[in-house]
N, C-alpha and C positions, 0 to 999 in steps of 0.2 A: 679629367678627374682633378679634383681641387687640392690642394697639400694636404688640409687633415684629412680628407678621405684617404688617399696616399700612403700619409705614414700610419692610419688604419690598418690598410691590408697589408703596408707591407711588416707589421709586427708578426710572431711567430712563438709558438715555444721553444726553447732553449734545446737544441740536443743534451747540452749537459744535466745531470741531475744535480742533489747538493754536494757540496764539500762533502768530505768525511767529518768532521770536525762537526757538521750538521745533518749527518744523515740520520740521527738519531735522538730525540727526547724526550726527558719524561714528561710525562700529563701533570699539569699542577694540581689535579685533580684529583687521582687515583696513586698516582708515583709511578704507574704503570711504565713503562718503555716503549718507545711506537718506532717504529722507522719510518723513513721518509724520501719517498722517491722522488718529489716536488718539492723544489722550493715554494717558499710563501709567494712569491713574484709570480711560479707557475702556476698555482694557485688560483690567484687572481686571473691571470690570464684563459685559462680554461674554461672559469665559473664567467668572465666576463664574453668569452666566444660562443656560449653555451646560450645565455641570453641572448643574446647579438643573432645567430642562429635560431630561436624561437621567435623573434619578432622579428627580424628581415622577411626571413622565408616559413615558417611556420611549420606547422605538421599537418597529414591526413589523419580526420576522423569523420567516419561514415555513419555511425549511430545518431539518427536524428535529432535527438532530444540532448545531447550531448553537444551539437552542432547550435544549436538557439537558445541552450544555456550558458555556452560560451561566448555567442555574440553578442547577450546580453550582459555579459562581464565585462564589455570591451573589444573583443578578440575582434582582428578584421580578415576581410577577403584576401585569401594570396591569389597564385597562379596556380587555376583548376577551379573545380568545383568544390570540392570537399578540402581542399587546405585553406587552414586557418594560419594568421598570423597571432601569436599572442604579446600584449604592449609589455615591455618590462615593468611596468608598475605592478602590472597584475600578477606575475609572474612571482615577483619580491610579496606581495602579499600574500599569496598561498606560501612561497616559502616561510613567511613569516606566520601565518597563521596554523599552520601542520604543526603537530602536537610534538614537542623534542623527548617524548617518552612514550614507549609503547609496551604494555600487560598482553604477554600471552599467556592464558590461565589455562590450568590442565582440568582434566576430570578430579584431580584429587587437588585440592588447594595448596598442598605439598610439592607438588610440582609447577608453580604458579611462574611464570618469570617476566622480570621490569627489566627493560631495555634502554637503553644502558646500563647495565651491571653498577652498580657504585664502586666493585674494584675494580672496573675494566676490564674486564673476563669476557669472555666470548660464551654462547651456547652452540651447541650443536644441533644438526637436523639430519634424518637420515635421504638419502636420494629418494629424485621424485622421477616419475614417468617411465621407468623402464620396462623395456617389451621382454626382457628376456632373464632367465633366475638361472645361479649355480647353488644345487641341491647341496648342503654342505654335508649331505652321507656322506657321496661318492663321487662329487665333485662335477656330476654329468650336466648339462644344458637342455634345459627346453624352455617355453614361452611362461613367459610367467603366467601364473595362474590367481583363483581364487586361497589357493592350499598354499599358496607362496607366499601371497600377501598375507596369510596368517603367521607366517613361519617369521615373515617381518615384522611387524608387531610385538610378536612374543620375542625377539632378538632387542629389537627396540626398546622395549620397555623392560627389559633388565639391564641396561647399559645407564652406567652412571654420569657418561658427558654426551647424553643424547639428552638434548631438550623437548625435542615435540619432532613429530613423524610423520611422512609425508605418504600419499595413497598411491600405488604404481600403476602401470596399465596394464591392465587384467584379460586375456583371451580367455575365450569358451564362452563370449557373453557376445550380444550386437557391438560391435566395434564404436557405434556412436555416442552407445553411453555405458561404456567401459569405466567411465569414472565414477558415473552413480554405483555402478558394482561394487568397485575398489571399494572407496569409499565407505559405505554401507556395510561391507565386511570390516575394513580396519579401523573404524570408530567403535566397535566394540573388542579387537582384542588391546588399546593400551589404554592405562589412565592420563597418557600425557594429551599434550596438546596437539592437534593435527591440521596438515597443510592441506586446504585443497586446490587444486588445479583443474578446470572446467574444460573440458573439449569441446561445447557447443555453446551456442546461445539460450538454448532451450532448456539444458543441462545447469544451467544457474541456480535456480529457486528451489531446482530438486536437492542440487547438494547443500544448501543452507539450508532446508526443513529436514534434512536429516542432523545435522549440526544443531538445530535447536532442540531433537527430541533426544538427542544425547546430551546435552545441557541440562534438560527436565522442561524445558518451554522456551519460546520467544522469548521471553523478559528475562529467563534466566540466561539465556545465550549472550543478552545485551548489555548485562550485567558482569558476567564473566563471560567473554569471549574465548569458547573451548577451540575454535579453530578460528584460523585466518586465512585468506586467499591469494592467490597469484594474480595478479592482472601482467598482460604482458603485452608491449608494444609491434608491430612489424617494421622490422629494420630494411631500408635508411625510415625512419618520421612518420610512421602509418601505425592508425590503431585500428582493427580489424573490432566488429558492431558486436563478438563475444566480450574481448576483453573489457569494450567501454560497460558494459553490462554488468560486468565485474565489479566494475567503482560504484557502480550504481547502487549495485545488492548488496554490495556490502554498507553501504551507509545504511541501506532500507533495515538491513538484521545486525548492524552492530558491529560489524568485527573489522579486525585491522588488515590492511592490503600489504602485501609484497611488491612493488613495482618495478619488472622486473625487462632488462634488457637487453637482448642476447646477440649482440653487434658480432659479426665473425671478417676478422680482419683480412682483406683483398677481396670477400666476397659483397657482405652487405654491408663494410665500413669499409673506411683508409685502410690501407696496410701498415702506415706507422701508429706506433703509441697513441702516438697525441691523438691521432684520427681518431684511432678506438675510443678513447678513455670521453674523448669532445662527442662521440655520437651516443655514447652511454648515459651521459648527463643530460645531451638532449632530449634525449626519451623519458630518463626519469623524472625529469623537472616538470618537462609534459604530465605525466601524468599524476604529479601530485597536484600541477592547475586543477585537471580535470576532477581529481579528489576533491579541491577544495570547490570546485565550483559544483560540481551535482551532490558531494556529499559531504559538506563542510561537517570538519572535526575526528573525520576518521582518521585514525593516527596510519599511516604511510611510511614502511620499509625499503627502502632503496637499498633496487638489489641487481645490482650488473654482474653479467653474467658470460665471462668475457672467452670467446672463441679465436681460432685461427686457421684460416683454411691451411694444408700443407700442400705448396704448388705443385710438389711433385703430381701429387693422389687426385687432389682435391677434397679429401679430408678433411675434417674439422676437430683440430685437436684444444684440449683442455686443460693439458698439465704441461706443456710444452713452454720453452722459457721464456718466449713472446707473451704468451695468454697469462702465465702468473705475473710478470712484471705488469701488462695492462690490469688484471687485476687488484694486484696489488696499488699501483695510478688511481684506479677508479674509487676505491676504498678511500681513499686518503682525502679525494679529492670530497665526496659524500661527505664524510666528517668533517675536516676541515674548510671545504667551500663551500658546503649547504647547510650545514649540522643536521641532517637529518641521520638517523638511524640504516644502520647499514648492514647487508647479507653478500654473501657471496660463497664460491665454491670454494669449501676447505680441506676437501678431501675429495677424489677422483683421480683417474690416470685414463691414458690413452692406450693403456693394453689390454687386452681383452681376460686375463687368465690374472689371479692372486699371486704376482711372483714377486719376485726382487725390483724390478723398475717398477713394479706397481707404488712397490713400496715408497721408494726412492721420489720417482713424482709427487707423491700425494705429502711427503715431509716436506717435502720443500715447498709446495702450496700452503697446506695447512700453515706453517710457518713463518710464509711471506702476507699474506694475509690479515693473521693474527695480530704479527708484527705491524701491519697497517693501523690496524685499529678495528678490526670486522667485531660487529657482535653478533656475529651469528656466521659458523662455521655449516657451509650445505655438504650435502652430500657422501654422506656417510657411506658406505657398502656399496658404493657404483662401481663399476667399470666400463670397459670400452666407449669413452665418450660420455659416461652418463645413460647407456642407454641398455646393462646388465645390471643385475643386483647380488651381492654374494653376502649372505650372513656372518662365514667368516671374514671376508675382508671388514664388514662394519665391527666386529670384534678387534679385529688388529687396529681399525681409524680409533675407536674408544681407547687403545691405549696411546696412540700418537697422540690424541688430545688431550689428556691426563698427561702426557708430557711437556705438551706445550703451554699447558699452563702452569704447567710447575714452574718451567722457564721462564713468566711471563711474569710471576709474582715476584715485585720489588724486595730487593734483599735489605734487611737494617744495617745501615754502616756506624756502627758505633763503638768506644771504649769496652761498652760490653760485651755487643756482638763480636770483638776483635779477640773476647777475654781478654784484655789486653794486661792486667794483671799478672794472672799466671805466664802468659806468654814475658812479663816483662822477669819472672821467678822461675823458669823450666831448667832444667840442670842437663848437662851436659847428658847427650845419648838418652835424652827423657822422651816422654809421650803425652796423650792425653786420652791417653785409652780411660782414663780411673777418675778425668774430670769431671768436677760439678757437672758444668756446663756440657758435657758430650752426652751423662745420662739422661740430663734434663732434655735434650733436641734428638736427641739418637732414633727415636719412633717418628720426627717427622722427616726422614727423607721418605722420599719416594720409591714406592714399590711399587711395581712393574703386576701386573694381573695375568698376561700370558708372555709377556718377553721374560727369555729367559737368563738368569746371570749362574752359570755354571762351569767348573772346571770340567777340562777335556776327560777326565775319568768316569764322572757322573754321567757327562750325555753321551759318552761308549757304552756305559750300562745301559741308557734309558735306550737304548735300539737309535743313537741319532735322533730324539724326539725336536723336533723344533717349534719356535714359537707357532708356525702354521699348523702344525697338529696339535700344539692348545687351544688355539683359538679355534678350532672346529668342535674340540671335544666342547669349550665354552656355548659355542655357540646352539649346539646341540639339545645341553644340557637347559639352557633357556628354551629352549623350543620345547623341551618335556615338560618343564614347571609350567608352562602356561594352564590357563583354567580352561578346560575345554570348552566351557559355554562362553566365554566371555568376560567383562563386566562391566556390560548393562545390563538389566532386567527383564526380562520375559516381554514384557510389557513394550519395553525402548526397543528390543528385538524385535518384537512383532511386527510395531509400528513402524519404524525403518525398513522393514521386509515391504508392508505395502506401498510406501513412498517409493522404493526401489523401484516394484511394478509397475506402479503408476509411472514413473518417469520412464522409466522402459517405451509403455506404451505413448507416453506424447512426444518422445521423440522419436521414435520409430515413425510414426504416421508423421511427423512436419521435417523429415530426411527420407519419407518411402522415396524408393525404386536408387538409393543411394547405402541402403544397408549391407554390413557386409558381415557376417559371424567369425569371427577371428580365433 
């Protein structure tokens, strides 16, 4: 091996993070606050391993057409049949040509949202994919349903730091296109924007023609993009012939991608940081190539999605202090080593039930996160891994992120905001109960929706009521205001009923003898 190869490999990331003195900066941008678990040096080193990894050895991609419009970029033969190398040129070209703004538009143009916020705010989304619902009557468990996924919806769309909602996985229907189901029911109970997530290859075209007749047409869907999609890698470097299908169809109808990469650390990445944070980039950089080369201009969310096997179990935990610090890495590095737009999980736990460490996890994600830089907070009302839904916990994550944007809006330091006047005039054993300035700000703190601020007398009367039983009564209460039809149209109803059937039947028949009724 020659010396610069040498002092190549033998370069590394730093154990250490920054200084204190540098753990923290504002945006010259916004004023916002971010923390920083990389240095700039690590940084660089990541984003450049990241690269170095995509064109030494490359990734797997299986979707043919994907595979010869990549060669035709450039991209060459690795080792195997289907792995490609990608050249760094091309790589820095999609990075540079991917759009550094992204519109996700609701049903009501009211709820419209540009990504990146211009104060640096983050939006929320509520969890996606989950096989199993806590009824928020009586707290019981079973599979989630179609009556679930409405019950989400109408929780969803009255929550005011939920941006757009994601469709779960629904039994009582053919297990392989469980998503068209979803889907097709939860595009008509909210006005906001909605995520979909494909379970099959065949399952594609079906959920985008439903996304367009709740738009009002194709051109309206491509005009305002009322939902966007997941595409997602298979961890270490393989993209399975569904997702590449994903980048595809969505340039074909318009909407913006998720790109999303769910490395789980000692199993399908490193066990350290770096490892994770280095295989999460890899995949995402991947496939915004792949964006820009089958569907240039589709604006591209990078969205790592960072896991942890726990050795004892072999569990895969998500709010554990390993997965939010890699999250927290991976976020920092998406904005600051890529600039691309960035998602990740802001809310979740590893316990299965609404308790006190539920709580506890999902503050300290939500808030290591946010602190990154994320716009876009996932996971609203999961639990157990992401793979429960509880209406009330998405009630209590709505007020956690209503707090943490409080916290997150830049304070004014000035003469004024000091009062520094009065302060410099206050008289001995004085106050400022009766000042200008207290009645003029006194309505903007922050008030809490279901947490509660009470003295020990009050919540002896109230039977011990805690923020957990407002947040059910909340959540309930949204579950009643809902419009029992909907709101789309008789019409957008109908016709996403036969789209439903329709894709029912062609994926039933191109999956027969593979079906399973869940």
């Amino acid at each position: 091996m020659d010396e610069k190869k040498s002092k190549r490999r033998g370069r590394g990331v730093k154990r250490e993070g920054p200084r204190v003195a540098d753990a923290f900066h504002l945006s010259p941008r916004t004023g916002r606050t971010r923390a920083r678990s990389l240095t700039e040096g690590q940084v660089a080193e990541l984003r450049d391993r990241a690269l170095e990894l995509l064109e030494s050895y490359g990734v797997v991609v299986i979707h043919p057409v994907a595979k010869a419009a990549l060669r035709r970029a450039g991209a060459r033969d690795g080792g195997g049949a289907n792995r490609l190398r990608l050249p760094r040129a091309l790589v820095e070209e999609a990075l540079r040509e991917t759009p550094k703004t992204v519109t996700l538009c609701g049903k009501d143009p009211l709820k419209d949202m540009v990504l990146p916020r211009g104060d640096g705010q983050f939006v929320m989304r509520t969890g996606t994919g989950a096989h199993g619902f806590v009824d928020p009557r009586d707290a019981s468990y079973r599979n989630m349903d179609l009556g679930a996924a409405r019950a989400i919806g109408a929780v969803a769309e009255g929550l005011d730091q939920v941006g757009f909602v994601a469709h779960p996985f629904v039994h009582g229907v053919p297990e392989v296109c469980a998503d068209i189901h979803a889907l097709g029911e939860m595009v008509n109970r909210t006005t906001k924007h909605n995520w979909i997530q494909p379970y099959g290859k065949e399952n594609v075209e079906f959920l985008m023609r439903i996304a367009a007749i709740a738009a009002g047409g194709e051109a309206k869907l491509r005009a305002r993009p009322i939902a966007s999609c997941i595409t997602c890698s298979f961890t270490p470097l393989e993209f399975k012939y569904m997702d590449t299908e994903c980048i595809v169809q969505a340039g074909r109808w318009g909407i913006p991608l998720h790109a999303c990469s769910l490395p789980s650390a000692g199993g399908s990445a490193p066990l350290t940081a770096a490892g994770m944070v280095l295989m999460a980039a890899s995949e995402i950089v991947a496939m915004v190539v792949l964006a820009h080369v089958l569907s240039p201009g589709t604006p591209v969310i990078a969205t790592p999605l960072m896991f942890t096997l726990d050795m004892a179990t072999g569990s895969a935990l998500q709010s554990c202090p390993e997965s939010i610090q890699t999250a927290a890495m991976a976020i920092q590095l998406m904005k600051e080593g890529f600039g691309l737009v960035a998602h990740t999980y802001g809310a979740g736990s590893d316990t299965p039930d609404v308790d006190g460490q539920s709580m506890a996890e999902r503050a300290l994600l939500g808030q290591a996160v946010a602190l990154a830089g994320a716009d876009i907070l996932g996971g609203v009302g999961q639990l157990e891994t992401a793979t429960v839904f509880s209406p009330v916990q998405a009630v209590l994550d709505n007020e956690i992120g209503s707090m943490i944007r409080k916290q997150l809006t830049p304070p004014e330091v000035s003469a004024e905001a000091m009062n520094f006047d009065e302060v410099l005039a206050v008289r001995v054993g004085g106050h400022f109960l009766d000042s200008a300035q207290t009645l003029a700000l006194c309505r903007d703190q922050h008030v809490p929706e279901v947490f509660l601020r009470q003295g020990r007398d009050d919540y002896e009367k109230s039977g011990r009521r805690t923020a957990f039983e407002a947040a059910r009564e909340r959540a309930l209460a949204l579950i009643a205001a809902a419009p029992e039809k909907g709101y789309l149209s008789a019409d957008q109803q109908h016709e996403i009923a036969e789209v439903v059937k329709a894709g029912e039947k062609v994926v039933l028949e191109a999956t027969s003898g593979k079906m399973e009724v869940i």
